[in-house]
C-alpha positions as CSV (number, residue, x, y, z in Angstrom):
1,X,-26.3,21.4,57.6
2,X,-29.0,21.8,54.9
3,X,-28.2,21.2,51.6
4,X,-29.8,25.3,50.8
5,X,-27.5,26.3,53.9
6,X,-24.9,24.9,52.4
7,X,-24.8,26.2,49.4
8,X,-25.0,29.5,50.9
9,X,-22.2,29.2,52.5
10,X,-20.2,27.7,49.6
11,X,-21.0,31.3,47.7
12,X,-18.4,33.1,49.0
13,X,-15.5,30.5,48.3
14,X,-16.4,30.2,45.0
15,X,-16.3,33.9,44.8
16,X,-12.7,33.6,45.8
17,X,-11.6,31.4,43.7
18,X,-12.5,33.2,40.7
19,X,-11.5,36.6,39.9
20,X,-12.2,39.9,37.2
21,X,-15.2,39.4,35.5
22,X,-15.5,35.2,36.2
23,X,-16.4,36.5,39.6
24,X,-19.6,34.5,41.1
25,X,-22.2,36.4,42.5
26,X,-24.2,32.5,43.2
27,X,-23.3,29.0,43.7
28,X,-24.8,26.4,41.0
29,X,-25.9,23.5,42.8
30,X,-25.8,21.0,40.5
31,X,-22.9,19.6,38.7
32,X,-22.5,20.7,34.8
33,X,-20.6,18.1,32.9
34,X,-19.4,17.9,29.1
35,X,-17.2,16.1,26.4
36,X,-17.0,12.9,24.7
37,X,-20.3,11.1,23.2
38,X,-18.3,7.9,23.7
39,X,-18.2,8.3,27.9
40,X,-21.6,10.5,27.6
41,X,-24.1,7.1,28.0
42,X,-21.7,5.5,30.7
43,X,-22.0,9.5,32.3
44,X,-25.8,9.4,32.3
45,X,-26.0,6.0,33.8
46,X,-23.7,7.2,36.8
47,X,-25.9,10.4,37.3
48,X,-29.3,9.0,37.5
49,X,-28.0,6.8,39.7
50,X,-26.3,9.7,41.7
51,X,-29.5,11.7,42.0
52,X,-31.7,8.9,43.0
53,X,-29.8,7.8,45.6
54,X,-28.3,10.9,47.1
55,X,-29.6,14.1,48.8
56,X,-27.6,16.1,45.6
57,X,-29.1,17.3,42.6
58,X,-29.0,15.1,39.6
59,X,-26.1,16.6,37.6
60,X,-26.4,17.7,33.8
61,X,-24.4,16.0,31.1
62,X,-23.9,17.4,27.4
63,X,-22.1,15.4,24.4
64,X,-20.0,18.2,22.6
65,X,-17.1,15.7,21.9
66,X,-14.0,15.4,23.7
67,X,-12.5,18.6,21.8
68,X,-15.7,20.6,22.1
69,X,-15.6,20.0,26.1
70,X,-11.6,20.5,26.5
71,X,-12.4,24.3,25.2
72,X,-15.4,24.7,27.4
73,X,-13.5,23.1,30.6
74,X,-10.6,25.2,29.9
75,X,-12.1,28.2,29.2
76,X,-12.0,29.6,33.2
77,X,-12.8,29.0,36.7
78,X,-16.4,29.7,37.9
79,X,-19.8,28.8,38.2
80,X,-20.5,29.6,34.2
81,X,-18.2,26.9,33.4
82,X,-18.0,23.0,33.1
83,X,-16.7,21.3,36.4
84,X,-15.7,18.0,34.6
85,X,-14.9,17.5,31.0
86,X,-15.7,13.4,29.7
87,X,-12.7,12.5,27.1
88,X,-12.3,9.4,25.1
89,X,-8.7,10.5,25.0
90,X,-6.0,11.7,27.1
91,X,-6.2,15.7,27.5
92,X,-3.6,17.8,25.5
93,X,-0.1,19.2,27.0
94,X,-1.9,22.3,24.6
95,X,-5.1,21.8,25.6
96,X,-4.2,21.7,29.8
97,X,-1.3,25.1,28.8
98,X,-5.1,26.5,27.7
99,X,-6.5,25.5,30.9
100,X,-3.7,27.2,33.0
101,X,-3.4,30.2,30.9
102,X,-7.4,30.7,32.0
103,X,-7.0,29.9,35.8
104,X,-8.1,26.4,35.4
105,X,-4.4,25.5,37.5
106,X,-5.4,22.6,39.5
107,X,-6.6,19.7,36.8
108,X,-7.5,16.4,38.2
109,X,-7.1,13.1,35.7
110,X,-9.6,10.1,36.0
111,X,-9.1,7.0,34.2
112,X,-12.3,5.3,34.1
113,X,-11.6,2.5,32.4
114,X,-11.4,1.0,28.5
115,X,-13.3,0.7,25.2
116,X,-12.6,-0.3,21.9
117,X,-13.3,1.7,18.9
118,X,-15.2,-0.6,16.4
119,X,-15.8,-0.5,12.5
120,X,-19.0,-2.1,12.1
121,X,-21.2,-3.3,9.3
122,X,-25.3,-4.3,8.9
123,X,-26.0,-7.9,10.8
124,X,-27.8,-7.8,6.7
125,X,-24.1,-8.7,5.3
126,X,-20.5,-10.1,6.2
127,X,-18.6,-8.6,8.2
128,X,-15.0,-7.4,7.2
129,X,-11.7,-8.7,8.3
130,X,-9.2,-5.3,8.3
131,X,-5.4,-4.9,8.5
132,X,-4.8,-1.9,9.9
133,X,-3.0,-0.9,6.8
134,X,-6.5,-1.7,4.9
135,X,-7.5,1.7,7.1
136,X,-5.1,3.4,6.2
137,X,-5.4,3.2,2.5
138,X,-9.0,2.9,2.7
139,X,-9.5,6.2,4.6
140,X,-6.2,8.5,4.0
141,X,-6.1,11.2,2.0
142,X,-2.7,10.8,0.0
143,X,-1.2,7.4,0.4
144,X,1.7,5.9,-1.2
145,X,1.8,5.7,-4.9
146,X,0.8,2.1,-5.9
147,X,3.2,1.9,-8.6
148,X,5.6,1.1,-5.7
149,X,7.7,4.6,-5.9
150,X,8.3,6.2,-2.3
151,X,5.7,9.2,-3.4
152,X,2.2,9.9,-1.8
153,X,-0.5,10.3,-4.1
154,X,-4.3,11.6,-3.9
155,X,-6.2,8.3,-2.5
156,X,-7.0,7.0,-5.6
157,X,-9.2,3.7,-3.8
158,X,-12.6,3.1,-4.8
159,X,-13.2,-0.2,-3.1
160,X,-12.3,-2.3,-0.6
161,X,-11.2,-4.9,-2.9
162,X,-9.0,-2.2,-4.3
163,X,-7.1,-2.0,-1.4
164,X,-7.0,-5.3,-0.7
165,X,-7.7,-8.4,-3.1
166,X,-9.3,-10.4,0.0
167,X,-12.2,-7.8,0.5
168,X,-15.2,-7.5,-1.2
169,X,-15.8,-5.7,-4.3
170,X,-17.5,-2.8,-2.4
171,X,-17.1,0.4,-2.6
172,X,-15.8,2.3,0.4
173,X,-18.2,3.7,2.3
174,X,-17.7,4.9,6.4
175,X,-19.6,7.0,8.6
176,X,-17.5,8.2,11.8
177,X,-16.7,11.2,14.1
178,X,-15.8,14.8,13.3
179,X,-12.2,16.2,14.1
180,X,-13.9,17.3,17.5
181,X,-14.2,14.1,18.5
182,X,-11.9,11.9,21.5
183,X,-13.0,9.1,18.9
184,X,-11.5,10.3,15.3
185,X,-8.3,11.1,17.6
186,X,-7.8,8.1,19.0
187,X,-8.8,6.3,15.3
188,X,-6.2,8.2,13.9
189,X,-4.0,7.9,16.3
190,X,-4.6,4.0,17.1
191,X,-5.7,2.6,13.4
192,X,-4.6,4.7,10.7
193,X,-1.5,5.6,12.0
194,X,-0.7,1.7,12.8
195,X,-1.5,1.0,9.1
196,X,0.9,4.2,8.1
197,X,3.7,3.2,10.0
198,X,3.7,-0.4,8.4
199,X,5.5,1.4,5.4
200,X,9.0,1.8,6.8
201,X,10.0,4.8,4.6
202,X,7.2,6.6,6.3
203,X,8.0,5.6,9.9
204,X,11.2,6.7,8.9
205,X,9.8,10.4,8.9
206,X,8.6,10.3,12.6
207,X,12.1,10.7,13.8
208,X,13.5,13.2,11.3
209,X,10.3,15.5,10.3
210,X,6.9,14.5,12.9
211,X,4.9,16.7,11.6
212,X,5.1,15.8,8.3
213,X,4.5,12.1,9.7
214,X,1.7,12.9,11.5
215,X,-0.1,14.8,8.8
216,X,0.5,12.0,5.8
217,X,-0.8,9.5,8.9
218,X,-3.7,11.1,10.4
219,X,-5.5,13.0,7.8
220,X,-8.4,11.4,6.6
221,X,-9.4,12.0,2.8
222,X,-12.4,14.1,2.2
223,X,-13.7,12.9,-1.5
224,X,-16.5,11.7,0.3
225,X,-15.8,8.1,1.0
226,X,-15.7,9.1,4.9
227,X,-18.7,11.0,5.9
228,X,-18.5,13.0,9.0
229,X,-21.8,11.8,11.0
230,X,-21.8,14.5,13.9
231,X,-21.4,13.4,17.5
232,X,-24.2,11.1,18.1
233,X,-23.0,7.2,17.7
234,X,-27.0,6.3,17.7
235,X,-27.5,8.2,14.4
236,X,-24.6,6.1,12.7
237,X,-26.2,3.0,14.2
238,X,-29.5,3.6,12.5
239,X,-27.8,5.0,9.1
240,X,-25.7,1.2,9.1
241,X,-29.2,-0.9,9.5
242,X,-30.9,0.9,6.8
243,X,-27.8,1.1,4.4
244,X,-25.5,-2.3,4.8
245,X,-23.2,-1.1,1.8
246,X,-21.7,1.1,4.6
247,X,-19.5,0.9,7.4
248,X,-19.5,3.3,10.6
249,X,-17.0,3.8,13.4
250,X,-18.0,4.6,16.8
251,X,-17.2,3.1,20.5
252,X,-17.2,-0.5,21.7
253,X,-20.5,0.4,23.9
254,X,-22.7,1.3,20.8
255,X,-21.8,-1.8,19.3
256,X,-22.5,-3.6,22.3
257,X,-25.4,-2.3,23.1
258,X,-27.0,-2.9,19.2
259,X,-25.8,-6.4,18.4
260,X,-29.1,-6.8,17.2
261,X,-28.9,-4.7,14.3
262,X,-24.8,-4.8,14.1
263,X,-21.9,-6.4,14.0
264,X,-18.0,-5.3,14.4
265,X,-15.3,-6.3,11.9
266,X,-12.5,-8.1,13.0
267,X,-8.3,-6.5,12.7
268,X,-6.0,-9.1,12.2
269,X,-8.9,-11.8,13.1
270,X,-9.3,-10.0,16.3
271,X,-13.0,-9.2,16.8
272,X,-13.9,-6.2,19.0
273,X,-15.3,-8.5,22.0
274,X,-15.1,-7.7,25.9
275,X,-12.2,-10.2,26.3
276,X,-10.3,-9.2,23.4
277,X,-10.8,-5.0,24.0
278,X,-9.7,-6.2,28.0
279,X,-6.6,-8.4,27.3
280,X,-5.2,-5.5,24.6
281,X,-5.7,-8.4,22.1
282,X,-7.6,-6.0,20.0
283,X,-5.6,-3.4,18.5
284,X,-8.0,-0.1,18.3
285,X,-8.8,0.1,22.1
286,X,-7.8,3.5,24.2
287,X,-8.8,4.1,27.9
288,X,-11.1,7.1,28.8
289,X,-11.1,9.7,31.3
290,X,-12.5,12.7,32.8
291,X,-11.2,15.7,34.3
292,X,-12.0,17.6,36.9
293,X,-11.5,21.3,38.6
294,X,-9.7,20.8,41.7
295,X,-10.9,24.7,42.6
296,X,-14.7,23.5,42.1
297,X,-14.8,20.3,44.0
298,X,-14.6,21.8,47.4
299,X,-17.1,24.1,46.1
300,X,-20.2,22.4,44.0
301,X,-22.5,20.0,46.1
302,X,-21.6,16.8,45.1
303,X,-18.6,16.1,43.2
304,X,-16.4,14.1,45.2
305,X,-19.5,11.9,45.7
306,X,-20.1,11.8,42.2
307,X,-16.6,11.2,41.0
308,X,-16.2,8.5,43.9
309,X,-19.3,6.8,42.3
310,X,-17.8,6.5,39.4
311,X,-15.3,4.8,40.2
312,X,-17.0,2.2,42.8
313,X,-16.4,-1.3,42.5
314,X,-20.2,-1.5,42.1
315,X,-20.3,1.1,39.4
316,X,-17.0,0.3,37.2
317,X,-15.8,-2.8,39.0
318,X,-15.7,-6.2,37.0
319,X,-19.2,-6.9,38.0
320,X,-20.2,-3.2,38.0
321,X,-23.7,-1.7,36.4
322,X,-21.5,0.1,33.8
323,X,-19.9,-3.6,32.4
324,X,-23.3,-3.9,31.1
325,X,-23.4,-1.3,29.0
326,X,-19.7,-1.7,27.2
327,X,-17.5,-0.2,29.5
328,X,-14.1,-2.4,30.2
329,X,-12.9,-2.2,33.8
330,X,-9.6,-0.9,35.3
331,X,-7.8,-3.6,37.3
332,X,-7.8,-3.3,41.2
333,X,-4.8,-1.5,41.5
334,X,-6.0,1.2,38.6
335,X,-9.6,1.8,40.6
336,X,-7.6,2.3,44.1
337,X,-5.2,4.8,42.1
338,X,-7.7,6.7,41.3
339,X,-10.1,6.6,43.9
340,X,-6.7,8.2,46.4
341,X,-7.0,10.5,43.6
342,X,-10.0,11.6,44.1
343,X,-9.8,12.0,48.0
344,X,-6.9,13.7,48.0
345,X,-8.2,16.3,44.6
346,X,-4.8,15.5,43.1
347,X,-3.3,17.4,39.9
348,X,-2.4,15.8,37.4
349,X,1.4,17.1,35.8
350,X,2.5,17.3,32.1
C-alpha cells in the first residue's frame, strides 16, 4: 500500500479515537515530537537517520523542556497534538492524572538510557572539586544559619570559598535550566537535595512534614548568583568560554561534545566521565525517557519504526551512533524491556 493510501486510510481511525472538538478531519504524516533540550540532540540524530533511511517522513522535534512538553503531550488526543514527549526525568503521577483527565489514557514509558548532569567551568581555569552539600549552600535559597543554630536563613554566600574553605575565592556565579526544565528537576532533586539531606535535622523533616523538606531542599535562591539561561545548553556553553569566573549546568552530552572549550567539575573526586556516569560512580546522573501515545501509534506513519530505532543496538547499544554523542547505554536486558515494550504499545501504570 502507498504511503498516500495509507494515510488515507489511517484518517478515519484517528477520527475515532478522538472525540468533541479534538475530532480529526486529516491525518498528519509525520511525527511531531517535544520536551527536554537534554534528549533534543540525541532526538535529531535518531530522526535524520529515520528519514534517510526509511520510506516515512522525517519527523519534527521541538526543545520546550521536559515540563513545557509534559503540558503539550498531555493536553489531548489528536492530530494537533505531540505524539511523543522527550523527558530528562521520569513523568509526573500529576503530570500522567493530566494526561488521563484529557484522553491521553494509554501512556507508553521509554527508558532510553543515562546521562549525567555536569557543572562545568572554562578549560581557561581550574576546575572545581564539589560536595554535594557545597550545592546546596552555594545555590539554595535559605540554608541553615551558620552560627550553628537549627534555623534557615536568607543564603547569605558570596563565594565559593565561603562555603567551603577548600574552594577558590570566587564569587558564585552559575548559569543552568529554568523550573521547566527535566534538568533543574533532576539537579534538585539529585544534587541539592543530596547536599540538604546531609544535615540530619533537615532529613529529619522528610518523614514528619515533606513539603516543607522539599521546599527548604529544592528551591534555588534568586539574588542573582544562579541565572536562569533558557533551554538551550549551547548558549551556556558559549556564555562559560567567554566568561571563566562562571559555572553552568547542563547534560553530560554538551559537555562531551565541547571538551574543547570545557571541562566538568568533579563531586566527591568523581569527575562526570562515561565510565563514572555508567557505573553510578558519579552521583548527579538520572536516566531519560520518552513517552508515547499508545492511541497515535497505530495511527501516524512511522512511530513504531521510529521508537524501535531508538532503541536498536546500533542506535543506543554500547557501540551505538548515539554513544558518540554522550548518551550512556541501557544494559541488554533494559533495551530488550523496552523494545517488547514497544511491540506490544504497553502502558505504563502509576
Amino acid at each position: 500500500m502507498s504511503m498516500k493510501k495509507q494515510i488515507i486510510g489511517l484518517a478515519a481511525a484517528l477520527s475515532a479515537a478522538v472525540s468533541g472538538p479534538a475530532s480529526a478531519q486529516s491525518v498528519r504524516d509525520y511525527i511531531s515530537i517535544v520536551g527536554s533540550s537534554t534528549v533534543y540532540p540525541f532526538a535529531t540524530v535518531v530522526v535524520e537517520q529515520f528519514g534517510k533511511s526509511t520510506d516515512y517522513k522525517t519527523p519534527t522535534v521541538e526543545s520546550t523542556g521536559s515540563g513545557g512538553g509534559m503540558k503539550l503531550f498531555c493536553a489531548g488526543v489528536g492530530i494537533q497534538y505531540p505524539d511523543i514527549v522527550n523527558a530528562s526525568r521520569r513523568i509526573k503521577k500529576s503530570e500522567l492524572d493530566t494526561c488521563r483527565k484529557n484522553g491521553v489514557k494509554d501512556v507508553v514509558e521509554l527508558k532510553i538510557g543515562y546521562d549525567g548532569i555536569a557543572i562545568a567551568n572554562s578549560k581557561k581555569v581550574q576546575p572545581m572539586n564539589f560536595t554535594l552539600r557545597d550545592i546546596f549552600l552555594a545555590l539554595a535559597k535559605e540554608v541553615p544559619d551558620p552560627k550553628g543554630t537549627e534555623a534557615l536563613v536568607a543564603n547569605p554566600y558570596a563565594s565559593w570559598k565561603d562555603v567551603n574553605l577548600t574552594l577558590p575565592d570566587q564569587a558564585i556565579e552559575v548559569l543552568g535550566p529554568p523550573p521547566t526544565s527535566g534538568t533543574r528537576d533532576a539537579f534538585a532533586e539529585l544534587a541539592m537535595e543530596g547536599g540538604c539531606k546531609t544535615f540530619d535535622w533537615i532529613k529529619a523533616m522528610k518523614k514528619t512534614d515533606k513539603n516543607q523538606y522539599k521546599a527548604i531542599c529544592h528551591t534555588v535562591r534568586e539574588d542573582g548568583v544562579y541565572v536562569e539561561a533558557g533551554e538551550n545548553d549551547n548558549l551556556i556553553v558559549q556564555k562559560l568560554h567567554s566568561n571563566p569566573k562562571a559555572l553552568g549546568i547542563f547534560g553530560f552530552s554538551f559537555l562531551d561534545q565541547n571538551l574543547d572549550k570545557i571541562r566538568g567539575s568533579a563531586i566527591g573526586d568523581v569527575k562526570p566521565e562515561f565510565e563514572t556516569i555508567s557505573d553510578g560512580s558519579y552521583p548527579i546522573s538520572r536516566p531519560l525517557y520518552f513517552y508515547v501515545k499508545a492511541a497515535h501509534a497505530s495511527v501516524i506513519p512511522g512511530i513504531r519504526e521510529y521508537l524501535s530505532e531508538f532503541i536498536s543496538e546500533r542506535a543506543s547499544g554500547n557501540e551505538g551512533y548515539l554513544t558518540d554523542r554522550g548518551l550512556i547505554p541501557m544494559s541488554v536486558g533494559e533495551r530488550r524491556k523496552f523494545a517488547d515494550d514497544v511491540k506490544n504499545m504497553t502502558a505504563m501504570s502509576m
